[in-house]
VODO-355816 format. One line per field, with one value per residue (C-alpha): residue number from 1; residue in one letter; x, y, z. Coordinates in steps of 0.02 Angstrom, whole numbers, plus 32768, in hexadecimal, padded with zeros to 4 digits. Layout:
REM residues N
num: (NUM,...) .
residuo: (A,...) .
xx: (X,...) .
yy: (Y,...) .
zz: (Z,...) .
This chain:
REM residues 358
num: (1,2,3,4,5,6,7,8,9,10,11,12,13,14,15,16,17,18,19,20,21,22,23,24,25,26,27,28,29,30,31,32,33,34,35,36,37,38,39,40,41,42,43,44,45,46,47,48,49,50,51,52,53,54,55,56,57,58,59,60,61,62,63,64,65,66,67,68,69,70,71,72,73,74,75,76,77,78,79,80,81,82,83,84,85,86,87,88,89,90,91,92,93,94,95,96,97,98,99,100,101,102,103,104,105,106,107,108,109,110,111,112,113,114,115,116,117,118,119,120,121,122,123,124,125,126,127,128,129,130,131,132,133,134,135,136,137,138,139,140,141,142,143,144,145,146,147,148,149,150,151,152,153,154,155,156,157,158,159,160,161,162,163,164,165,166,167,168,169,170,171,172,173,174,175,176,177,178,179,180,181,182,183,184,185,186,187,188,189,190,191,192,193,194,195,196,197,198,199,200,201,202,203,204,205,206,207,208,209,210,211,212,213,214,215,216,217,218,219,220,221,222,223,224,225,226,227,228,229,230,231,232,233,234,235,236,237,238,239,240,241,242,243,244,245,246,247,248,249,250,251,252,253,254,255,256,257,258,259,260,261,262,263,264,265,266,267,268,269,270,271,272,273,274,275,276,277,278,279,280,281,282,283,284,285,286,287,288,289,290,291,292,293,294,295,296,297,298,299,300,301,302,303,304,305,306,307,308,309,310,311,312,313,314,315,316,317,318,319,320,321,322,323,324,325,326,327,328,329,330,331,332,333,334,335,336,337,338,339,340,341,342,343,344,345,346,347,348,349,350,351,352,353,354,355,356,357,358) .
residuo: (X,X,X,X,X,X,X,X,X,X,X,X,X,X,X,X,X,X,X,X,X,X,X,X,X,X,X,X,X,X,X,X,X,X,X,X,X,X,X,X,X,X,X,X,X,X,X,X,X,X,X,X,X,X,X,X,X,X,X,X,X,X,X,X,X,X,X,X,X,X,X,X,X,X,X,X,X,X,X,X,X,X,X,X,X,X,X,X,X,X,X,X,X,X,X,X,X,X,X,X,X,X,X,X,X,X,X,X,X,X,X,X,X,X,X,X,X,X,X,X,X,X,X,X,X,X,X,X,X,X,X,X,X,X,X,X,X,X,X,X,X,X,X,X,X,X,X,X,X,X,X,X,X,X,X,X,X,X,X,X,X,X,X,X,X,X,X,X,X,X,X,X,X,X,X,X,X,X,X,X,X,X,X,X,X,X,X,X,X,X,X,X,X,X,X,X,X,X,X,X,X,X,X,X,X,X,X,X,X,X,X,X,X,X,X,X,X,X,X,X,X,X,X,X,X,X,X,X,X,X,X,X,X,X,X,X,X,X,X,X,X,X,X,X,X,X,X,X,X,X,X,X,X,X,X,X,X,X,X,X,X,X,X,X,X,X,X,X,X,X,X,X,X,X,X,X,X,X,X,X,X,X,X,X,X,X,X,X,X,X,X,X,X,X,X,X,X,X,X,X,X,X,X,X,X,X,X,X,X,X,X,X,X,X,X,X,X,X,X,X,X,X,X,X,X,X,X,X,X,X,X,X,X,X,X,X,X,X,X,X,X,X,X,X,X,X,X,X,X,X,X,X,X,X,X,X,X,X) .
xx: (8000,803D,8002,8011,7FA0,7F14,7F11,7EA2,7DED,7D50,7D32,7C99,7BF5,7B88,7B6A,7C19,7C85,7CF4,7CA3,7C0B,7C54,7CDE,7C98,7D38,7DA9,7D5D,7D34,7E00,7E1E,7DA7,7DF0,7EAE,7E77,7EC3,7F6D,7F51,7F13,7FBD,803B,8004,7FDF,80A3,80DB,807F,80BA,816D,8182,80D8,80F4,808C,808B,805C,8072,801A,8012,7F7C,7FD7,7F5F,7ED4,7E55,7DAE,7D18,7CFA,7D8C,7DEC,7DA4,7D90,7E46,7E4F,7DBF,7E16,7EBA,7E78,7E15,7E9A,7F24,7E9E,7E7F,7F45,7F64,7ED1,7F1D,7FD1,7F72,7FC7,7F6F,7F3D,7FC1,7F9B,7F73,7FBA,7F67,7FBA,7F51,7FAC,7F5F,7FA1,7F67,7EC9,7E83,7DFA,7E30,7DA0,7D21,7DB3,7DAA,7CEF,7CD5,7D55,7CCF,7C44,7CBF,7D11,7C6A,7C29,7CF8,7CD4,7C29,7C78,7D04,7CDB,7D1F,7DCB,7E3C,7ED7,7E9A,7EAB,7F12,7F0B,7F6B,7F49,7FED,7FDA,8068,80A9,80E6,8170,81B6,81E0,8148,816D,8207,8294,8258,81C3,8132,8103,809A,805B,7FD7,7FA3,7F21,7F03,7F6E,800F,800B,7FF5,8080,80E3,80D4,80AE,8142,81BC,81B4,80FF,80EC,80C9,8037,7FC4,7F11,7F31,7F32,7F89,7FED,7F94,7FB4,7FD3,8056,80F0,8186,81CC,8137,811C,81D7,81BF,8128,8195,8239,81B6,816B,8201,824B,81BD,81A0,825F,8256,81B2,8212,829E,8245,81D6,8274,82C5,821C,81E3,8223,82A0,8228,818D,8129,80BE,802E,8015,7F96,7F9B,7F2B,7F8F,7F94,7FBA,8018,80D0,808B,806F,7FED,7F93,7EC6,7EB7,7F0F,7F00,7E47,7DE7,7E4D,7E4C,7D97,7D9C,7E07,7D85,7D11,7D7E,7DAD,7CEF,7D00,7D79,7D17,7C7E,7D0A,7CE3,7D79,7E1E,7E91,7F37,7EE8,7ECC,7F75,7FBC,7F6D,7FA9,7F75,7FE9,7FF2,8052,8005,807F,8083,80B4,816F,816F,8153,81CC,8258,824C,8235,82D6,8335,8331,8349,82FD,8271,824F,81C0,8140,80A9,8093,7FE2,7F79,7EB5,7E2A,7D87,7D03,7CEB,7C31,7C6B,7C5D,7BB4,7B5A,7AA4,7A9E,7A61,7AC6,7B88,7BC1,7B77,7BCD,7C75,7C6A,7C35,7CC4,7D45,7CF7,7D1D,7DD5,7E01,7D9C,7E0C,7E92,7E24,7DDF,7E94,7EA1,7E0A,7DA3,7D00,7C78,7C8A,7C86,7BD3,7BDE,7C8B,7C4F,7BA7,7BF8,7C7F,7BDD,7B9C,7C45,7C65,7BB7,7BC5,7C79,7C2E,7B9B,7C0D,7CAD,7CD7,7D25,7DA1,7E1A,7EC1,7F0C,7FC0,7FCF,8083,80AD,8162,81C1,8249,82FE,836A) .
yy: (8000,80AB,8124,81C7,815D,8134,81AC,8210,824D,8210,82AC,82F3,831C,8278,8224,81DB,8261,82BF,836E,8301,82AD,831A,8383,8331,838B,8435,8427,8416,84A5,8511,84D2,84EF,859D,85F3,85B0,85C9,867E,86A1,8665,86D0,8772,8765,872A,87C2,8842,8807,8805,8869,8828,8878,87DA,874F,86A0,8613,8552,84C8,8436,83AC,8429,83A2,83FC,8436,84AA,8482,84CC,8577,8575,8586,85F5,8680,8670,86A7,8733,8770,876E,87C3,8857,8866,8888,88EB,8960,8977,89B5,8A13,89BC,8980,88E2,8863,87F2,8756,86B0,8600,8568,84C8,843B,8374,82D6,82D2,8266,82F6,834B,83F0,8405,842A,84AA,8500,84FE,8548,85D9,8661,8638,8645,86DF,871A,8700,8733,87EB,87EC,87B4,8833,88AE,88CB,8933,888D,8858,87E4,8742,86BD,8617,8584,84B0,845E,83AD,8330,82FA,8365,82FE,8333,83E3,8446,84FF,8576,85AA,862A,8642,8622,866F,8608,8548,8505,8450,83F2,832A,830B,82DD,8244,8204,81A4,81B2,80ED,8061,803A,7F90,7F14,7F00,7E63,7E13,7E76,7E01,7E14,7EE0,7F56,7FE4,7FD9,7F81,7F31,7E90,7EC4,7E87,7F1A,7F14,7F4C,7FE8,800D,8001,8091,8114,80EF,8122,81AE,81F0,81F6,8253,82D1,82F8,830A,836C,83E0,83FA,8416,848E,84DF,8512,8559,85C6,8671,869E,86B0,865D,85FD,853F,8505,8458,83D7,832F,8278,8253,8214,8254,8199,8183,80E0,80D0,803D,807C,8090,8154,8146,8098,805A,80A9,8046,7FAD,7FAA,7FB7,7F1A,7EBC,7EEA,7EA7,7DF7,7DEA,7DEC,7D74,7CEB,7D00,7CC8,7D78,7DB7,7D52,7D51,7D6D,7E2A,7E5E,7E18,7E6D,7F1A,7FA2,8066,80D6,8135,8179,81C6,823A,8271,8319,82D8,8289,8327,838A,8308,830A,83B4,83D6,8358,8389,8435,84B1,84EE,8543,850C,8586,8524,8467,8429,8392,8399,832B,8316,829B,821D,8248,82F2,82A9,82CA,832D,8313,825B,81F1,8162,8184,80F6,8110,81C9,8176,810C,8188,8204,8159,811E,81D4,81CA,8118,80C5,80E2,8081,7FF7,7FFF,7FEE,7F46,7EF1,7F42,7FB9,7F1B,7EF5,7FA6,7FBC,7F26,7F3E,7FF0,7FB7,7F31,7FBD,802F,7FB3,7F81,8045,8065,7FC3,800E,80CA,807C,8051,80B7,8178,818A,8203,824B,8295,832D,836E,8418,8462,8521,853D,85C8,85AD,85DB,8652) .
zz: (8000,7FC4,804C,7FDB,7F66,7FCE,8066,8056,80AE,804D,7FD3,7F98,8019,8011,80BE,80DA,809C,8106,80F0,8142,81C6,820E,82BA,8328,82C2,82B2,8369,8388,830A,836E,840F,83E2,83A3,8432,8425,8360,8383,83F5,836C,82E4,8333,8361,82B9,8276,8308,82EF,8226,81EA,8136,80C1,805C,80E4,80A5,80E9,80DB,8123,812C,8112,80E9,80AF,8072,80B9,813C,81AD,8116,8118,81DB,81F3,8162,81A2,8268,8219,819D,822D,82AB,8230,821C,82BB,82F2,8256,8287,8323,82E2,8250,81BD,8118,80F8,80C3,8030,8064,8002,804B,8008,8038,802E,803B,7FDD,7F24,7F3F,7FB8,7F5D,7F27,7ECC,7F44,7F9A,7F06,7ED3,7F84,7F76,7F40,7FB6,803B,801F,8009,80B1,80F1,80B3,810E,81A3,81BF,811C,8081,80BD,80BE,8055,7FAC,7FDC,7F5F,7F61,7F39,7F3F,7F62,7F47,7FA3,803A,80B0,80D5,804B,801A,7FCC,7FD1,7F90,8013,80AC,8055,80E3,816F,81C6,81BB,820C,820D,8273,828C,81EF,8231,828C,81F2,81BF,8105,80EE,8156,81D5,81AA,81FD,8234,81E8,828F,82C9,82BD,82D0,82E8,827F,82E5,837C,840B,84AE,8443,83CF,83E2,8423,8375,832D,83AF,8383,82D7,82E0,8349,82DE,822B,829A,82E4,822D,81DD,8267,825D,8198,8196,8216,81C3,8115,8169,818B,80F7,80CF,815A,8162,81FB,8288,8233,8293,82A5,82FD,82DD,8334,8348,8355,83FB,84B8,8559,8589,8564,8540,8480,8496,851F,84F1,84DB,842F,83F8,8437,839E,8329,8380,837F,82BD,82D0,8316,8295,8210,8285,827B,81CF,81DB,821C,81C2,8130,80E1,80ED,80E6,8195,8124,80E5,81A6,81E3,8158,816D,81CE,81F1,81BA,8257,82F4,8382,83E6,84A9,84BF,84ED,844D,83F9,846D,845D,8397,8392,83EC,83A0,82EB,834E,82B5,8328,83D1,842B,847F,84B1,84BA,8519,8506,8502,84E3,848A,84A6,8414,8416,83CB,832A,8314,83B8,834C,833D,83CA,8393,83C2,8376,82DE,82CF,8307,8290,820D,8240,8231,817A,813D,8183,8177,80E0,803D,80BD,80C4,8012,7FD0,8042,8052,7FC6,7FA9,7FB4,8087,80B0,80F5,8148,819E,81D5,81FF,8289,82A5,82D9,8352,83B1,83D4,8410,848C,84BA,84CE,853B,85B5,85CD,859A,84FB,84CD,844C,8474,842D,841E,83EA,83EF,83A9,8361,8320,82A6,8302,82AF) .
């Protein structure tokens, strides 16, 4: 399985897309706005460009896209008010693997900057914008050319599926069942892709620009531990039940793994100041309750599982095919309500702000 091939959120607005199905991540956005607010109002009070450059790093589509895109307008303005200056120009580059759908970014772009000028008038810099298709663990932009770069529940996602996991059976993430080698294996891929992401990022942010980024993580130092790995492992049992109803063969689940790391906050601090590009200024961990996903529908697990199929199904079609996928979200729907019946169920966020050292 290529990862830059297949990962990607379920495009379009029917039922199971993304733009559907995506609440938990717009309520982090909204809930890391504070620490987002604080690291641009100094990036613009130390530099005041007049051309501000900025990147969304695994922008996906939807309104999440334009949520972070409005905070930041809004928050520029009001600081440049303040000091008197014009307007800068403002250049957004949203960046996503090449199966993300751009599309429905760009179809959207006029209705939003519509209801943008309503909101905070017509008296703002034009607004440019760019799709930047690739990973970003490669290098996507020119030298010291961006300012800022945000990038929210996109980077615990790994660039490929670790080596060596050939042994996990009957998971298909970390769990308290996989063998050490496989739990090393994860942190070795993640630890590599954090530190090239980081040092890409780099070479092109401006002296003194700035990053908020926001993790998929845990509060444990212990990688396995339910916080970060439970929602997965309850997908596994969907697909074991599969299994033995001879639907599904055992070989394709012991072979499949999610192409993810979820970092503590001294994960992200250790890597961080290791590759030793960055300063850091905030690092905090918060939570949000998995029934965030949808706060209208009675049935959590049915949101849950709605919010997962939108993340986590073009994995699974590119494994197991696009036939079983009602029924293995239909069995993953009843094992997370059962599991949300009887225990409190939560997500864990990283979010760490860095400035670029000079």
């Amino acid at each position: 399985m290529k990862v830059v091939e297949v990962l990607h959120m379920n495009g379009g607005n029917g039922d199971i897309s993304y733009a559907k199905n995506s609440l938990v991540q717009q309520k982090v956005i909204l809930m890391t706005k504070p620490i987002t607010e604080q690291a641009i109002t100094e990036l613009y009070c130390s530099l005041f460009p007049q051309n501000l450059c900025i990147a969304d790093l695994g922008c996906s589509y939807g309104a999440n896209t334009f949520i972070v895109v409005s905070e930041l307008v809004k928050i520029v303005e009001k600081e440049r008010k303040k000091h008197g200056f014009q307007s800068p120009e403002f250049h957004f580059n949203f960046n996503d693997l090449p199966g993300n759908d751009f599309n429905t970014i760009f179809q959207s772009l006029d209705v939003f900057q519509q209801d943008l000028r309503k909101q905070i008038g017509e008296k703002f810099g034009p607004c440019f914008f760019s799709g930047v298709p690739g990973s970003f663990y490669t290098r996507l932009f020119p030298s010291n050319s961006l300012h800022f770069v945000h990038s929210s529940y996109s980077l615990m996602w790994l660039s490929q599926v670790p080596d060596a996991v050939e042994n996990n059976k009957g998971n298909i993430y970390m769990a308290s069942t996989s063998p050490p080698s496989v739990i090393k294996a994860y942190y070795k891929q993640y630890e590599k892709d954090f530190s090239n992401f980081l040092k890409y990022r780099s070479e092109e942010l401006v002296k003194g620009g700035k990053m908020v980024l926001t993790f998929l993580g845990r509060e444990s130092e212990d990688p396995t531990s339910k916080e970060c790995c439970y929602i997965w492992e309850l997908l596994a049992m969907a697909l074991n039940e599969l299994v033995v109803e001879g639907l599904i063969e055992e070989e394709k689940v012991d072979s499949f793994n999610i192409p993810q790391y979820t970092p503590s906050p001294e994960d992200v601090k250790y890597a961080v100041e290791k590759e030793g590009s960055f300063t850091i200024n905030q690092l905090e961990a918060t939570r949000v309750q998995w029934n965030a996903c949808n706060e209208n529908h009675k049935n959590g697990g049915y949101s849950v599982s709605r919010c997962m199929r939108a993340v986590a199904e073009p994995l699974l079609v590119s494994q197991f095919g696009e036939e079983l996928m009602d029924l293995a979200f239909h069995k993953y729907e009843e094992i997370i309500s059962e599991c949300m019946s009887k225990e409190q169920t939560e997500f864990t966020n990283v979010t760490v702000s860095l400035t670029k050292r000079n």
